[in-house]
C-alpha positions in Angstrom: 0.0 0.0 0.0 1.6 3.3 -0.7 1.5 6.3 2.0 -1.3 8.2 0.4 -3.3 5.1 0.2 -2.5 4.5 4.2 -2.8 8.6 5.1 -6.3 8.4 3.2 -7.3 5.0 5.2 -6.1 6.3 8.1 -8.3 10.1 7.6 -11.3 8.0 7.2 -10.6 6.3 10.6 -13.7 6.5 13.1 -12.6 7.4 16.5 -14.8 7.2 19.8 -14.5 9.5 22.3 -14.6 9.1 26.1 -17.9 10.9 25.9 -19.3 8.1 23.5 -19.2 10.7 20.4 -18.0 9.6 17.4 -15.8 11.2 14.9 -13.8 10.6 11.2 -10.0 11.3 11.7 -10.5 13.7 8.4 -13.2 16.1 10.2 -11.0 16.7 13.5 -7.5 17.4 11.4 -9.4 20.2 9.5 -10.1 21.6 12.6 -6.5 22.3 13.6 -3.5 20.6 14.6 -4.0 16.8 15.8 -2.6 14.7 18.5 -3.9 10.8 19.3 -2.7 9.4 22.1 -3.4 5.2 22.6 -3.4 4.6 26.0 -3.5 0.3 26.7 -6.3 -0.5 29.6 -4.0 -2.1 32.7 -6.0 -4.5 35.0 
């Protein structure tokens, strides 16, 4: 897969948030500047 074929899979990602919203990768990025964090659950 080339990197424009895995940035555009990647953009149309759907990502839940803690609140249970849900959200495309590609709508928060043309917002501003993006920063995802995975955090593993421990216990």
């Amino acid at each position: 897969m080339a990197l424009t074929e895995t940035y555009q899979a990647a953009m149309d990602a759907e990502v839940t948030f803690s609140d249970g919203t849900d959200y495309r990768l590609r709508n928060l990025w043309e917002k501003g500047p993006l920063l995802l964090v995975f955090l593993r659950h421990f216990g």
